[in-house]
C-alpha positions as CSV (number, residue, x, y, z in Angstrom):
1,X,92.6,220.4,113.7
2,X,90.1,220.6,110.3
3,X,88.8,217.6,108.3
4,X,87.3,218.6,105.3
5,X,85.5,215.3,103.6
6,X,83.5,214.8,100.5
7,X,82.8,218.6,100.4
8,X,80.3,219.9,97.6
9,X,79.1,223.1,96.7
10,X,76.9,224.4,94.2
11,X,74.9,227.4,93.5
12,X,71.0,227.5,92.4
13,X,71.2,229.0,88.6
14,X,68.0,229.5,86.3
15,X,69.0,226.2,84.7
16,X,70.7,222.9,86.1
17,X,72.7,224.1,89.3
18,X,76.5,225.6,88.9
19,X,78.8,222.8,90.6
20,X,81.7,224.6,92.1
21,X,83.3,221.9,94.3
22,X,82.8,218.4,93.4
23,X,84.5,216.5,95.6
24,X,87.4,218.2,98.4
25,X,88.8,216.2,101.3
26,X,91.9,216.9,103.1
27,X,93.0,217.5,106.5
28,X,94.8,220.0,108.5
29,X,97.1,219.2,111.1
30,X,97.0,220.9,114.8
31,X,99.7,224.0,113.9
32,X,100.4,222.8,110.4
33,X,100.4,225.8,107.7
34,X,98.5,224.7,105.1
35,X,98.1,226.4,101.7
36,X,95.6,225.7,98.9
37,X,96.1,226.6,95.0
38,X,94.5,225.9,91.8
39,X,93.6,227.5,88.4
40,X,91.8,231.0,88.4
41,X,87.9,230.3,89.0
42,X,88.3,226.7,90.5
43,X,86.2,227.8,93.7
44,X,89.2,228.7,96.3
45,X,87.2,231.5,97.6
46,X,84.3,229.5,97.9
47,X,85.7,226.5,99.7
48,X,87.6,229.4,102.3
49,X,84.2,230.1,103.0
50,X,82.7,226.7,103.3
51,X,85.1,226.2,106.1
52,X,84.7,229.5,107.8
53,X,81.4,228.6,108.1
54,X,80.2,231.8,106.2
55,X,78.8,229.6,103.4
56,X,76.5,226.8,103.6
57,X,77.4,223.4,101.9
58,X,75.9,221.2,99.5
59,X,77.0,218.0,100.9
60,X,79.8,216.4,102.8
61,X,81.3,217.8,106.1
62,X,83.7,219.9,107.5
63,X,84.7,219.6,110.9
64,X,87.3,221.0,113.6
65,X,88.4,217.7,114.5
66,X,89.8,219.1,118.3
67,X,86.3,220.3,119.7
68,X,84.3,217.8,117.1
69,X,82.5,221.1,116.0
70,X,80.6,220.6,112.9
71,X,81.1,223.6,111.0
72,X,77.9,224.9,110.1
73,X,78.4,228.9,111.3
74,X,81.4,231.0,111.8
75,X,83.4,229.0,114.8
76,X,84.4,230.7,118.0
77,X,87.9,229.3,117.2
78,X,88.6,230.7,113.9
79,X,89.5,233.9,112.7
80,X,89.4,235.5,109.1
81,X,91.9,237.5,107.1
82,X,90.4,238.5,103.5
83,X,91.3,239.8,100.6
84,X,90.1,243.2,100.3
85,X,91.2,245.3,103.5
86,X,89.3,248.2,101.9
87,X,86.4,246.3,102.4
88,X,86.6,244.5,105.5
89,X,88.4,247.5,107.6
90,X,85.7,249.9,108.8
91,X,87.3,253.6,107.5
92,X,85.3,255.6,109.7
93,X,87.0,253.9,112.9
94,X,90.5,254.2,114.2
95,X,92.9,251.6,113.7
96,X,92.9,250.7,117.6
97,X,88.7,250.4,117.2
98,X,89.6,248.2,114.1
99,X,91.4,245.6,115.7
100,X,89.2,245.9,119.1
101,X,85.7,245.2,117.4
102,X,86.2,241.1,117.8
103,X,87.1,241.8,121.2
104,X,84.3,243.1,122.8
105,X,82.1,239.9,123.3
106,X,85.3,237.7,124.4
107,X,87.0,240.3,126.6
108,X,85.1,242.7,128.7
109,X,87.5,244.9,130.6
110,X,88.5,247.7,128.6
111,X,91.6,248.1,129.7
112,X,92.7,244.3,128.8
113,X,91.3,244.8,125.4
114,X,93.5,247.8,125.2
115,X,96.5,245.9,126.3
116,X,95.5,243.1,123.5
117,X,95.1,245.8,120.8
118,X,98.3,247.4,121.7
119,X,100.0,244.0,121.6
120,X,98.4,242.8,118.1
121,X,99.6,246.1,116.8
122,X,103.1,245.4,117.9
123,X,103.4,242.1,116.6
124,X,102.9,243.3,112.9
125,X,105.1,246.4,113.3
126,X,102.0,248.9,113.7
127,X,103.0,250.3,117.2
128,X,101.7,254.1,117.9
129,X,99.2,254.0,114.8
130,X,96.5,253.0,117.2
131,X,94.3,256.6,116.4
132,X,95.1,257.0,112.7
133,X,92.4,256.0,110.5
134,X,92.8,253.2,108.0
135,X,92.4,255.7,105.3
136,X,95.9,257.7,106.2
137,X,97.6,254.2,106.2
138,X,98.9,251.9,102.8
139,X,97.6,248.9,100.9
140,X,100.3,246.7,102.9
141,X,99.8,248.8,106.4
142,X,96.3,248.6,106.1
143,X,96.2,245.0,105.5
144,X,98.4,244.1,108.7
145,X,95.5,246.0,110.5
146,X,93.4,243.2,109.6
147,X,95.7,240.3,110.4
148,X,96.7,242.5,114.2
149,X,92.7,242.4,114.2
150,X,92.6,238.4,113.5
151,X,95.6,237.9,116.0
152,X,94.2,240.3,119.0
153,X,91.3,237.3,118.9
154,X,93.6,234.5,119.9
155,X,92.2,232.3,117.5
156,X,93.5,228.6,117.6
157,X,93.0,228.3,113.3
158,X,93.4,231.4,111.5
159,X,92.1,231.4,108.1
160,X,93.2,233.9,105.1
161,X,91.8,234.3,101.9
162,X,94.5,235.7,99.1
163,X,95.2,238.0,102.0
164,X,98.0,239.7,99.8
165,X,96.8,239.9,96.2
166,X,96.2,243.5,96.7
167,X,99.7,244.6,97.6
168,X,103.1,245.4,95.5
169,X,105.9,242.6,95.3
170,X,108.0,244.0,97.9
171,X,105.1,244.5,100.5
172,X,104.0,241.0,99.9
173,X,107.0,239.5,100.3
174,X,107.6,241.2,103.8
175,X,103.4,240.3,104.4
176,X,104.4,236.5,103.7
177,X,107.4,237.1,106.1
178,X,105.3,238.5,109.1
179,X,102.8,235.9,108.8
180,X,105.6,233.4,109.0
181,X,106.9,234.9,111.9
182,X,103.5,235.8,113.9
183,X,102.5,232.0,113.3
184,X,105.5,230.8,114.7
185,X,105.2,232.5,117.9
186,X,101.2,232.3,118.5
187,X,102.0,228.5,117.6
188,X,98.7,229.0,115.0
189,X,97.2,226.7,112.5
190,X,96.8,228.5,109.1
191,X,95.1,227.7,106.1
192,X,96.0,230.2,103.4
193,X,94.3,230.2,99.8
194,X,96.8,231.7,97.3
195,X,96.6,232.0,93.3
196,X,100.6,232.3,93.7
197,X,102.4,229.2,93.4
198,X,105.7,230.3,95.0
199,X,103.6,231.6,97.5
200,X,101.8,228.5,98.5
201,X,105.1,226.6,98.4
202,X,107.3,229.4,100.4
203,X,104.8,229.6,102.8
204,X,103.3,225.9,103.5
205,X,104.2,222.7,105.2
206,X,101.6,221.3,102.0
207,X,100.0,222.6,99.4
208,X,96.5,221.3,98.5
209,X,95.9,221.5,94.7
210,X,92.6,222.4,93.1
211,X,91.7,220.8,89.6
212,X,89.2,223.3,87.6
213,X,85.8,224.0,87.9
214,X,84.0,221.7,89.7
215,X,86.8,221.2,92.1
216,X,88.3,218.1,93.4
217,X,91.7,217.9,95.1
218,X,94.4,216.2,92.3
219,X,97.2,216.0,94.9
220,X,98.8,217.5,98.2
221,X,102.5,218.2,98.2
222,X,104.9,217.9,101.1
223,X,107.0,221.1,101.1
224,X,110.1,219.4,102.7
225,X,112.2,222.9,102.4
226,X,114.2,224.1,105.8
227,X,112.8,226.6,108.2
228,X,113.1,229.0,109.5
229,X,112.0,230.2,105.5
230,X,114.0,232.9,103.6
231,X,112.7,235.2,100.5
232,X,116.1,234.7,99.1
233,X,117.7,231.5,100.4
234,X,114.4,230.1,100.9
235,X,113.5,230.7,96.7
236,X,117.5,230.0,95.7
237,X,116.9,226.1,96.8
238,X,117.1,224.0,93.7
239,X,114.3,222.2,95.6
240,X,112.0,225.4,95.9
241,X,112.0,225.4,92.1
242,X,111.2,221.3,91.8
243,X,108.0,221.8,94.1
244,X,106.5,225.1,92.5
245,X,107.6,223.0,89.1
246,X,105.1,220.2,90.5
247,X,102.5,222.1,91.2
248,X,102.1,224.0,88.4
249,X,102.4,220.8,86.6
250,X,98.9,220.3,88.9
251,X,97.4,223.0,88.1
252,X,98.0,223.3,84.3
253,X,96.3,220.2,83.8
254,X,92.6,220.5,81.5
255,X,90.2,219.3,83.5
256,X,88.8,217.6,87.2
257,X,87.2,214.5,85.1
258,X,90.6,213.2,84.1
259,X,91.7,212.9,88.0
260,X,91.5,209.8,90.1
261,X,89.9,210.4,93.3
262,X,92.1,211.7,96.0
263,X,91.0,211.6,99.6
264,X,91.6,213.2,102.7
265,X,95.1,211.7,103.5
266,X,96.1,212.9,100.2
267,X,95.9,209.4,98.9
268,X,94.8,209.2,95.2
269,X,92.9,206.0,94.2
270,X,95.8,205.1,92.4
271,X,98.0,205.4,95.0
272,X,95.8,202.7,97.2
273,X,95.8,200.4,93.9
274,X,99.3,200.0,94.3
């Protein structure tokens, strides 16, 4: 679905240029969920939005290997889920405007749109709040406004950027659940960028890991746990504790220059020495 190769990113400073990403390759699998992870200030945000298309690279390529769409602008395909609901809901609209606005250049009839709102809503347990306003809602009700808003698109890769670092424990862990459940019947491909380890793990098929500023990819883990996933059975497997063990192993380590090379495949130079 996504090939991400050689990818580099850096922004213009008053001196010698800020390298955020170095050197990230992976790929993405056609409904694979993908998560990415990786010490605070490593770039996650920026690479999300190097393959949205929302931010320009400085080399290499990222591409949406089903269309061969070079991603250069925001894809028709994709759909976004950020951070900060406050910020990317619009308060002065009603929650049924909300989740329509992506709508109106892909569906034209207004009564199809409505039908699609009313569905999205459904699907993340926000039935009959189509005419409050985001303000009367919570943290966690508000931010399933903005995934029913990504979902009422139909994207084919849906895209979500620490989509629940803003919530308490409990609402995150039902968020995580919902997402689980919402990409397992829309059949979507996710990529998910997390700062929570047991979150990346719980939630992906692999987990890419980030080294620290400027950003190459150290390894990418198969998450070989059962589904359908639990928040208690799932996180009482002596083998969800090795793989969040591994990868915060990865993430604790000093420093990208000590890494060998990994590419796309998730192959590390040393691994194709051997």
């Amino acid at each position: 679905m996504l090939t991400v190769e050689n990818l580099q990113k850096s922004y213009p400073t008053a001196g010698a240029p800020l390298e955020v990403l170095r050197d990230v390759s992976f790929t993405v699998a056609r409904g694979e969920f993908v998560t990415v992870v990786g010490p605070s200030g490593a770039g996650k945000t920026t690479l999300l939005r190097c393959l949205a298309g929302l931010l320009p690279r400085s080399g290499g390529s990222v591409v949406l290997t089903g269309t061969g769409t070079v991603v250069d602008a925001p894809p028709q395909e994709v759909a976004c889920v950020f951070q900060d609901y406050s910020r990317s809901l619009m308060p002065w609209s009603r929650v049924g405007r909300n989740v329509e606005l992506p709508l109106r250049n892909t569906i034209r009839d207004r009564g199809e749109r409505r039908r699609a709102v009313d569905v999205a809503l459904r699907q993340v347990g926000l039935d009959g709040f189509a005419d409050s306003y985001p303000w009367q809602l919570s943290g966690g009700m508000q931010q399933r406004v903005a995934i029913a808003r990504a979902i009422a698109y139909r994207p084919e890769f849906l895209i979500m950027d620490e989509p629940f670092a803003s919530v308490d424990a409990q609402t995150r862990a039902d968020l995580e659940d919902l997402v689980l459940r919402i990409r397992q019947d829309a059949g979507l491909t996710v990529l998910l960028v997390t700062h929570d380890i047991d979150e990346a793990v719980y939630l992906g098929d692999r987990v890419v890991v980030l080294s620290n500023r400027p950003s190459v990819v150290v390894d990418v883990i198969d998450v070989d746990l059962p589904r359908p996933r639990g928040q208690v059975s799932t996180k009482g497997l002596p083998r969800f504790a090795e793989l969040r063990t591994e990868v915060a192993k990865l993430i604790t380590r000093p420093t990208a220059s000590s890494w060998p090379h990994v590419d796309r495949t998730g192959k590390s130079e040393l691994d194709r020495s051997s």
